[in-house]
C-alpha positions in Angstrom: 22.0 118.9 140.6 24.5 116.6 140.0 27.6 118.8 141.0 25.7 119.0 144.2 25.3 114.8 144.7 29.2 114.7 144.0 29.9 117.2 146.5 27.8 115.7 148.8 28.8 111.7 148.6 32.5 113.5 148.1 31.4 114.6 151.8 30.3 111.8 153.4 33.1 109.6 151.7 35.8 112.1 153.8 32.9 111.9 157.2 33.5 108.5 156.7 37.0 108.4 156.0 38.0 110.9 159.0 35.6 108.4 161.6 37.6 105.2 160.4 40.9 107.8 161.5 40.1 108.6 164.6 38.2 104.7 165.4 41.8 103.6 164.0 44.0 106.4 166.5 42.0 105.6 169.0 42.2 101.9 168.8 45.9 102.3 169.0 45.9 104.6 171.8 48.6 104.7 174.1 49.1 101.1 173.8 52.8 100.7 173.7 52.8 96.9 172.8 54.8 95.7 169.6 51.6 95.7 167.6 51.7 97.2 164.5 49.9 100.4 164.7 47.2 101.5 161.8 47.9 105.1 161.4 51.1 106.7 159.3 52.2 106.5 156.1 51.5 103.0 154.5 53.6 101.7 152.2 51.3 101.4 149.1 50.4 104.7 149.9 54.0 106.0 149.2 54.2 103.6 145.7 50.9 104.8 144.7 52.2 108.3 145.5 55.0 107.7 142.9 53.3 105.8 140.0 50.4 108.3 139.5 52.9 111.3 139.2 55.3 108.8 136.8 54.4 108.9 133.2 54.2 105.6 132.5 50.5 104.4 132.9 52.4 100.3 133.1 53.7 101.5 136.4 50.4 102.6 138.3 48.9 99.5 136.6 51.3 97.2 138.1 50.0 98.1 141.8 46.4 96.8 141.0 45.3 93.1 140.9 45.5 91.5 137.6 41.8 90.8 136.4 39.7 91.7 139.7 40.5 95.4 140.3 38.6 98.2 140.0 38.8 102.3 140.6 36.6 104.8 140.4 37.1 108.3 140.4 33.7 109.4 141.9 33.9 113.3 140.6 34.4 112.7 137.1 31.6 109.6 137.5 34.1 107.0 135.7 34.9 103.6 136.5 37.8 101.6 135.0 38.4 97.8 135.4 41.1 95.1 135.2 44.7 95.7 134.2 43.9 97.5 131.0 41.8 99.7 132.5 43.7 100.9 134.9 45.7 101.7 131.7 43.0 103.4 130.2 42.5 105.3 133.5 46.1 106.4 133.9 46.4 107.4 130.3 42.9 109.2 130.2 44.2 111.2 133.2 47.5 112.5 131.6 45.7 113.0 128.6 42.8 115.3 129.8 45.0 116.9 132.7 48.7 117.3 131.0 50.9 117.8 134.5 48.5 116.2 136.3 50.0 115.1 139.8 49.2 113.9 143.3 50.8 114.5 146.7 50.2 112.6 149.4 49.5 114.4 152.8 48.5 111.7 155.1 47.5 107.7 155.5 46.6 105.1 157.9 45.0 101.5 157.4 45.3 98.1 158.0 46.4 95.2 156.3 43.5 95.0 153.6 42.2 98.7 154.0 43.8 101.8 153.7 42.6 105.7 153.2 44.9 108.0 151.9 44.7 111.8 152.3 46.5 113.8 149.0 46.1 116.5 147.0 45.5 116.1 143.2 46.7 119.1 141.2 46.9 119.8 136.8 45.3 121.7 135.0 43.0 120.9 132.2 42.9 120.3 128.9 41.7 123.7 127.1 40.8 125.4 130.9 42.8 128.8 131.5 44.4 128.1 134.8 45.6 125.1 136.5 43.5 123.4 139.9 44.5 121.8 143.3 42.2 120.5 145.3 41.9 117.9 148.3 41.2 114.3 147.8 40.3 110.9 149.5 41.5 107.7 148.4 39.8 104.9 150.0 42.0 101.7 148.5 41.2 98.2 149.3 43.7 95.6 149.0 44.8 92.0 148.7 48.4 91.5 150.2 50.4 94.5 148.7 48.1 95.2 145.8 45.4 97.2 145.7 41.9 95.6 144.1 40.1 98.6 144.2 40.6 102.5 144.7 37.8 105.0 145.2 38.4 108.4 144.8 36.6 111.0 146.0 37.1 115.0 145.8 34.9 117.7 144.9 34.3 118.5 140.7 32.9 121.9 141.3 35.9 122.7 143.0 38.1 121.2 139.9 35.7 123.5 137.3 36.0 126.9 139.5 39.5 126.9 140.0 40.1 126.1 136.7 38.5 128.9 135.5 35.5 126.8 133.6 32.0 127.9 133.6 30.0 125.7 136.5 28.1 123.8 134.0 31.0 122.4 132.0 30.4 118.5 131.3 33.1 116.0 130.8 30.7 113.5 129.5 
């Protein structure tokens, strides 16, 4: 059962994600003014990009707020707060999923909001073959650094392809 809620709030997190795209596109439209335009590749996106797939967990760390951040990886169920958590999170990750590594496809936002589309690729510890699935980062920010970061892809989908049997835990 809860394999099922994940996949389904991993669902409506990409519904919701995808709607804020197109309202974003759309408000853009063919408007050729010099207003800066929310679709594209955002620039946190692209540093966030390179300091999850670095191996220094100080480096991802650095893009979060001080003391107020927060990120939650909404498959695994985990939440991580502050500077050392994001730490924690960072070293957890490359700990649990050696090679783990993230590729951005896609991202548009504003200038406090910003949803990234990637794909988030390891393989994990003890699991016979490796696992790339699709992901949604939802990533809010204060000036250029982020405060929180919601991630959302679908567990099942980690487990099957990594060979696992469906009812693995992770505690």
């Amino acid at each position: 059962m809860t394999t099922i809620r994940r996949s389904a709030v991993t669902a409506v997190a990409v519904a919701a994600v995808g709607l804020a795209g197109v309202s974003a596109l759309t408000a853009c439209g063919s408007d050729k003014s010099d207003k800066p335009q929310a679709q594209g590749n955002p620039a946190i996106a692209t540093d966030w990009e390179a300091a999850w797939n670095n191996s220094d967990p100080q480096r991802l760390a650095a893009l979060f707020t001080t003391d107020d951040s927060r990120y939650t990886d909404h498959a695994f169920d985990r939440t991580y707060h502050g500077h050392d958590g994001m730490v924690e999170w960072a070293s957890n990750t490359k700990k649990f999923i050696p090679g783990a590594s993230i590729k951005v496809n896609d991202a548009f936002g504003g200038a406090d909001k910003v949803a990234i589309n990637w794909t988030f690729s390891g393989q994990l510890a003890g699991a016979p073959k490796p696992f790339s699935v699709p992901a949604v980062a939802v990533l809010q920010l204060r000036g250029n650094q982020i405060v929180s970061d919601d991630d959302y892809y679908n567990f099942a989908d980690v487990v099957r392809q990594s060979g696992l049997p469906a009812d693995t835990n992770f505690g």
